[in-house]
TORMI-699469 format. One record per residue (C-alpha): residue number from 1; x, y negated, z. Coordinates in steps of 0.25 Angstrom, whole numbers. Layout:
REM residues N
 seq     X     Y     Z
 NUM     X     Y     Z
...
***
This chain:
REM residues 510
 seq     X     Y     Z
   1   103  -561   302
   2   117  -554   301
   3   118  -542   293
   4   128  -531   294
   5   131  -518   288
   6   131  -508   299
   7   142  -494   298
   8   141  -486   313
   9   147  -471   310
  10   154  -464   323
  11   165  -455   317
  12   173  -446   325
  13   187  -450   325
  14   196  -437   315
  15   199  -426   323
  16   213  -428   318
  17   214  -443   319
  18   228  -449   323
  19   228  -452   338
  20   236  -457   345
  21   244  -449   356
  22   248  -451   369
  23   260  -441   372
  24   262  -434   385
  25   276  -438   391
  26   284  -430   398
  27   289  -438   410
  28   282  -450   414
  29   284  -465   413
  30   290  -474   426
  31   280  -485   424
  32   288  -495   427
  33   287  -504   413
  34   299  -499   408
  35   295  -490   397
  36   308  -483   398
  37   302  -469   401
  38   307  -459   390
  39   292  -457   390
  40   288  -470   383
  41   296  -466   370
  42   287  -455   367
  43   272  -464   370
  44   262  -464   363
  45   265  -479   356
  46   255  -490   354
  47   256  -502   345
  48   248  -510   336
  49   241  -519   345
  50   232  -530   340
  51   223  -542   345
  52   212  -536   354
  53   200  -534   343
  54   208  -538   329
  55   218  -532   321
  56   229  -542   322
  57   242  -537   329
  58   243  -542   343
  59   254  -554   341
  60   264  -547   353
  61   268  -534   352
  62   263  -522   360
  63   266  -508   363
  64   259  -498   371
  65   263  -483   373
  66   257  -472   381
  67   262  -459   386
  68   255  -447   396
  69   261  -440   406
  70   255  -431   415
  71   241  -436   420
  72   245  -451   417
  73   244  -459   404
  74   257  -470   403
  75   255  -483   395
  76   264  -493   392
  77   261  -506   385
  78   273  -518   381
  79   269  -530   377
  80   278  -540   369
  81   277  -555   376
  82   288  -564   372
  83   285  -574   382
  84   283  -566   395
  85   281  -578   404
  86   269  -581   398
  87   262  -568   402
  88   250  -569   412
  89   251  -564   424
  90   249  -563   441
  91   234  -556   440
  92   234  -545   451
  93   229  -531   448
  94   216  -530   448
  95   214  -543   447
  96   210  -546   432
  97   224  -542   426
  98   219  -543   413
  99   218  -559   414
 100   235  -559   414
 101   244  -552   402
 102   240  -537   404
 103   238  -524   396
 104   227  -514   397
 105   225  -500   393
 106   211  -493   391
 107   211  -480   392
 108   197  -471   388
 109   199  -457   393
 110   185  -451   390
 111   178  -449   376
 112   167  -462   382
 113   170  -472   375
 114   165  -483   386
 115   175  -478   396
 116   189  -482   399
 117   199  -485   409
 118   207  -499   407
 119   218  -503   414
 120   225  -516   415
 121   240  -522   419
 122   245  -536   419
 123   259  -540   417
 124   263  -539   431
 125   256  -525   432
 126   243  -529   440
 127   234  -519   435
 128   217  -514   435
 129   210  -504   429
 130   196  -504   424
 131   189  -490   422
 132   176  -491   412
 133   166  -480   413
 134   154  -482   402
 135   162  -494   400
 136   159  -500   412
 137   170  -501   423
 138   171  -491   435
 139   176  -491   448
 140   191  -485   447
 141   196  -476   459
 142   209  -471   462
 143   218  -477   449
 144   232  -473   450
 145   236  -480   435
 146   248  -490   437
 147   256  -499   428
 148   268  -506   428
 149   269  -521   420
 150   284  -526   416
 151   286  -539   410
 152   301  -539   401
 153   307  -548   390
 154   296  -551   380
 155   288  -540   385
 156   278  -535   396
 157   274  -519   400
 158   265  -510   406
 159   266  -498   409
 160   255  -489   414
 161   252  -473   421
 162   238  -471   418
 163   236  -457   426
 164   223  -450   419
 165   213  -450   431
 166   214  -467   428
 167   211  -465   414
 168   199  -455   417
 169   205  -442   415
 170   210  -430   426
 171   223  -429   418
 172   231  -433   404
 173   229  -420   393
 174   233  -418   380
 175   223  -420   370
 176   216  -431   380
 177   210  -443   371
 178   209  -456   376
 179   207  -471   372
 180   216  -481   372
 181   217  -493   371
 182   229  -505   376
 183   228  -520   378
 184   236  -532   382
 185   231  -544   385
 186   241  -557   383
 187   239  -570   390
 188   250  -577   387
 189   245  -585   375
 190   234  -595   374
 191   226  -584   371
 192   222  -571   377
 193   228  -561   369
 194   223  -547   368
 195   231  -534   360
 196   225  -520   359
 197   227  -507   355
 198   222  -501   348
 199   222  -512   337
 200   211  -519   337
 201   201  -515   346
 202   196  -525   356
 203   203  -526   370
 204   190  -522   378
 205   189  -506   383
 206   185  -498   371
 207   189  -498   356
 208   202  -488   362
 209   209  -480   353
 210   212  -463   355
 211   226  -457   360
 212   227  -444   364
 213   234  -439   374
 214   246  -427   372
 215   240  -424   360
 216   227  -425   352
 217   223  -411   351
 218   221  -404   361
 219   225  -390   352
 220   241  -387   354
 221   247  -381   343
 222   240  -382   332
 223   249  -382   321
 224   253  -368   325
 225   268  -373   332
 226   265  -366   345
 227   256  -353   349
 228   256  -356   364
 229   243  -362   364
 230   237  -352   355
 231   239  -341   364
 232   250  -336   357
 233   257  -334   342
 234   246  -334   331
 235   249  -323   320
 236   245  -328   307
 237   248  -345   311
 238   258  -352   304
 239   261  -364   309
 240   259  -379   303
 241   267  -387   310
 242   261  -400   316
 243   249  -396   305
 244   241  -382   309
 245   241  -368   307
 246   240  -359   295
 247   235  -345   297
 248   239  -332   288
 249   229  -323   298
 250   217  -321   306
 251   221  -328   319
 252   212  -332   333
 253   219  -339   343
 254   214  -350   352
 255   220  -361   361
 256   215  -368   374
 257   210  -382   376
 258   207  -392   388
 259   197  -403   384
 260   192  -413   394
 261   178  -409   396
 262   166  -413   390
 263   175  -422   379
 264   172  -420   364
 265   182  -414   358
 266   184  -411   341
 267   190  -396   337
 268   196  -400   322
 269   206  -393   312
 270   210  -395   297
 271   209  -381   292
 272   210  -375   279
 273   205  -361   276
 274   203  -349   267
 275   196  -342   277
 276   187  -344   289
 277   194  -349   303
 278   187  -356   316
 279   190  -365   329
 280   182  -363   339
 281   182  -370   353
 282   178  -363   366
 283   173  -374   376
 284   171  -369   390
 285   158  -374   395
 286   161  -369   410
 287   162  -358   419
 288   151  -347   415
 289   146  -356   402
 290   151  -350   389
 291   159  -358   382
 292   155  -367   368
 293   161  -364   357
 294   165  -373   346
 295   167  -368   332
 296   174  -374   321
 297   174  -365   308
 298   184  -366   297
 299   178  -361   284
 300   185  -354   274
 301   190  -363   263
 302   192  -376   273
 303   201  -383   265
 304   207  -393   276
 305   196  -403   281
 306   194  -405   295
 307   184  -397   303
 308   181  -401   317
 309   173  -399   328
 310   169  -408   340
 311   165  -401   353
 312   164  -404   369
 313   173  -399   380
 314   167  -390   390
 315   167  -396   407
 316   179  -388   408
 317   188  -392   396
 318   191  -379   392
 319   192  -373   379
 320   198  -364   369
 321   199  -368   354
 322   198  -354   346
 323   205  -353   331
 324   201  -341   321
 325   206  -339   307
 326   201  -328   298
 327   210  -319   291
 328   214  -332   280
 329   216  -320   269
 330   213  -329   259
 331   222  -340   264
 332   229  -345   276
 333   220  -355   287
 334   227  -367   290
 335   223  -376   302
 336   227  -391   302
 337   226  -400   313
 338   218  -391   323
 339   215  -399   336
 340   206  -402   346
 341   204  -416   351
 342   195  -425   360
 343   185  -432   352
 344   184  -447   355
 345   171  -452   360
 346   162  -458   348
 347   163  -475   347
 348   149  -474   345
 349   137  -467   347
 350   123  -468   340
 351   120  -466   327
 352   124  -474   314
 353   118  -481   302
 354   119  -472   293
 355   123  -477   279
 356   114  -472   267
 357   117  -473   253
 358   110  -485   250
 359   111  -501   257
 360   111  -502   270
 361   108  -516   276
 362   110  -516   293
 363   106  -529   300
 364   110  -532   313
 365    96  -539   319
 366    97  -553   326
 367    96  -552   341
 368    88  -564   347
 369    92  -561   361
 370    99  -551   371
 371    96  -550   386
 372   103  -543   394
 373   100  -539   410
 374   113  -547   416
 375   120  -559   414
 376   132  -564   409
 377   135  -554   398
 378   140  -553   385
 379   129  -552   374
 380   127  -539   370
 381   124  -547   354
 382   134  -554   352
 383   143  -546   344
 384   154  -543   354
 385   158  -533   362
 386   166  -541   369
 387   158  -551   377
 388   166  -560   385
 389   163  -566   398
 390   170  -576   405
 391   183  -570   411
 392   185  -564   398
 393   179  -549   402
 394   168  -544   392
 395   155  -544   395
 396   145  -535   390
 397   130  -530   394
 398   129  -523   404
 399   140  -525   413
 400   139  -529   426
 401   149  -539   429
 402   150  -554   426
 403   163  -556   433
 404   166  -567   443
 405   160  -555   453
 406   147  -557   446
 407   139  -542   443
 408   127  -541   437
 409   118  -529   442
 410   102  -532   439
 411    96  -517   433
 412   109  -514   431
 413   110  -524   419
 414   102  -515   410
 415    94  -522   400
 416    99  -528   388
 417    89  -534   378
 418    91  -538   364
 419    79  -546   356
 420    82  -545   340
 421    77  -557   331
 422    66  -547   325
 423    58  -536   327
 424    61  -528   314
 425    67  -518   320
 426    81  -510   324
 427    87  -499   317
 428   101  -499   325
 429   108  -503   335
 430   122  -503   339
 431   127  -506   353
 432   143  -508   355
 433   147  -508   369
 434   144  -491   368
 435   133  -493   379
 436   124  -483   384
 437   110  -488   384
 438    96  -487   379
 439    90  -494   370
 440    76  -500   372
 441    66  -508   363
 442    54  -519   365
 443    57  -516   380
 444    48  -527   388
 445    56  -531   399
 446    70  -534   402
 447    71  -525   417
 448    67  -511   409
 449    65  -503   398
 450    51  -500   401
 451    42  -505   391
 452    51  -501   379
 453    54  -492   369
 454    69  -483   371
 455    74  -482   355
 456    89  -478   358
 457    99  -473   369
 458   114  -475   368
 459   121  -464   375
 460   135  -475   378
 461   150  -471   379
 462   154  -476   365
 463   157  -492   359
 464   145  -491   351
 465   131  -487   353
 466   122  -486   340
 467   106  -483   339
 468   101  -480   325
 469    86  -478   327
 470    78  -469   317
 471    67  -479   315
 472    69  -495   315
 473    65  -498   329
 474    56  -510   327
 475    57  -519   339
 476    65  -533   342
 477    69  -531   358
 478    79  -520   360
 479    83  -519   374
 480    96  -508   381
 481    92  -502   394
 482    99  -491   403
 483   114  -497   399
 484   126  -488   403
 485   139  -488   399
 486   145  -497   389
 487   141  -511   386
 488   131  -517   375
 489   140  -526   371
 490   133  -528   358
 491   122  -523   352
 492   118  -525   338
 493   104  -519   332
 494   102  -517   316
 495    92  -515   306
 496    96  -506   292
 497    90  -507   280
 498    91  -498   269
 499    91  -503   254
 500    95  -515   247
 501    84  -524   252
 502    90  -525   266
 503   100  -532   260
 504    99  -547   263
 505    97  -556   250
 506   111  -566   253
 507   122  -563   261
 508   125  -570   273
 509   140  -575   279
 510   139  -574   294
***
């Protein structure tokens, strides 16, 4: 039996957090390879790449930079090589570029975390795209992305235009949040050799990190420098440059904002206050709906914490962001850090372990077999998300394909069953792969769920998908049936005790 100790929170990432940001250019680059453009010297840079899942520095060298301009996002990626005849080469577009020295660049527009756009380009600039949608892959229609590769001196380039309707969106804005995350694969040792940024995360889509574009906040002048977007000059402001506002009188302004509809967005500000002041945000809901308003109140005597507010943009993106300060008579209102961002999509999604003041003891219960409803696939408890299949893809349940032209299709592939070792019953389970799915016991056959008992639904779009069950659910055959997006790339289920008599009598070194 293995034990392990078992910590699952989902936090929301600071409203303030440091971000990286992809700056708006004022000319576009050629693409030609060259990185000459004046553009280039004022990207966004990226450095700090390690071996694909480890925190050891990739052994060559690699810079990335990336820049918007217009509707389309630039990225530019060199990669030391001091032996440039060794690199892999001569794959045609389309073709399986990955299998020669390339790079890749995942982009993840929306706030689901199983979506992505992945695109592909091998030293002589053969180039594919895949789109994932739910994380599976979808048909792409009308691509108009292009990349240029040039090989020089102890180093090879690429240079892409990735115009926003590629990428998922109808346009590049400021305050637009996206995941990124950029790859080279080398072939020109023994050994395949992956490199990633950001550090450490594995090579596969997913695991990206969060730039922003133009600017995180989508608020302008909120340290008081400019009154355009306030409507006008604010008497009683006294500006705090690249910091706030303080205010020495009652004031009521407001400012404009444009949100992507339906994205979660966080209102926050540091305030500190002798007297009541409020935020509140207007979110049109439509023509003839009235519009939702979301309050943020700043009580007197806030002495500089952070308050925030999370909220959801209307269908047509509109909204007003409305400030009020009471008279500060008894002291001036400073406002620190006021912004409006996009809130990242959660990692995961289903309720954690919680942690008592007292032992906890979380074992992890033996499976004594998995079955799933296809062949050829990666086994959903082995431990890895990564499966690997025989042309070095990643095979996980439930997709589809097997490669070599080979696609299974029988119900759809839905069925996956686990068997534990015992019956003593289940108190959690976590699914990583983010899969939308439901989760059935003791069902009888392998076709349906008839027969059985439903005890969780996991609503997908994350990497992780947890149950926590209210009452142990007693049963030693758990089966997922209705699977959607995402993957069960492994599943792992877990009883909890509670007290010191959980604990096992010796230690053991696995």
């Amino acid at each position: 039996m293995r034990f392990a100790a078992l910590l699952l929170t989902v936090a929301l990432a600071p409203a303030g957090e440091a971000v990286p940001i992809i700056p708006f250019a004022d000319a576009a680059p050629a693409v030609d390879g060259v990185l000459d453009d004046a553009c280039w010297a004022k990207a966004l840079t990226l450095d700090g790449f390690t071996v694909a899942g480890a925190s050891a520095p990739f052994a060559k060298r690699i810079v990335a930079q990336a820049v918007a301009h217009g509707d389309t996002l630039y990225v530019a990626i060199e990669c030391a090589e001091p032996d440039t005849t060794k690199l892999k080469r001569g794959t045609k577009a389309g073709a399986g570029v990955w299998n020669d020295d390339c790079v890749e660049v995942f982009v993840r527009a929306g706030d689901v975390r199983t979506d992505g756009d992945q695109f592909l380009v091998n030293v002589d600039g053969a180039a594919e795209a895949v789109r994932r949608r739910g994380g599976r892959p979808v048909e792409r229609v009308g691509d108009t992305w292009r990349a240029v590769s040039r090989v020089d001196a102890a180093r090879w380039i690429v240079e892409f235009a990735l115009p926003a309707a590629d990428i998922g969106l109808d346009g590049l804005r400021r305050g637009d949040p996206i995941g990124l995350k950029i790859g080279r694969e080398d072939h020109t040792g023994p050994a395949l050799g992956l490199a990633v940024w950001p550090p450490g995360v594995a090579f596969a889509p997913g695991a990206d990190a969060r730039v922003a574009i133009g600017d995180v906040n989508l608020l302008a002048a909120t340290d008081g420098g400019e009154v355009r977007p306030w409507g006008g000059a604010i008497a009683g402001m006294e500006p705090l440059p690249g910091e706030g506002m303080r205010f020495t009188a009652a004031v009521a302004t407001q400012q404009d904002l444009r949100l992507r509809p339906g994205r979660p967005y966080r209102l926050a500000v540091e305030a500190e206050s002798a007297t009541p002041a409020s935020l509140r945000v207007r979110v049109a809901q439509g023509e003839g709906q009235p519009d939702e308003k979301v309050d943020l109140a700043i009580p007197a005597g806030a002495a500089g914490g952070t308050l925030s507010r999370r909220f959801i943009a209307g269908p047509t993106g509109k909204a007003l962001l409305v400030l009020r300060v009471e008279d500060p008579a008894g002291g001036a209102t400073v406002l620190r850090h006021l912004r409006v961002v996009a809130d990242d999509a959660p990692r995961a999604t289903g309720p954690a372990i919680p942690l008592p003041a007292t032992t906890l003891v979380v074992r992890s219960v033996r499976p004594l077999d998995c079955r799933s409803q296809r062949g050829f696939t990666g086994a959903p408890i082995d431990g890895n998300v990564l499966s690997g299949s025989w042309d070095g893809q990643t095979w996980e349940y439930n997709q589809p394909n097997a490669g070599g032209g080979i696609s299974y299709g029988w119900l759809g592939n839905d069925g996956l069953h686990v068997r534990l070792a015992d019956a003593q019953g289940v108190d959690a389970v976590v699914v990583r792969g983010g899969v939308k799915a439901q989760l059935w016991r003791d069902v009888p056959g392998p076709d349906s769920s008839d027969g059985g008992t439903q005890v969780w639904e996991f609503p997908g779009g994350v990497e992780r998908s947890r149950a926590l069950f209210p009452q142990r659910v007693a049963s030693d055959r758990f089966s997922f049936f209705a699977v959607g997006d995402g993957r069960i790339a492994d599943v792992t289920f877990y009883r909890i005790e509670r007290g010191p008599a959980g604990l096992p009598g010796e230690p053991r070194v696995l």
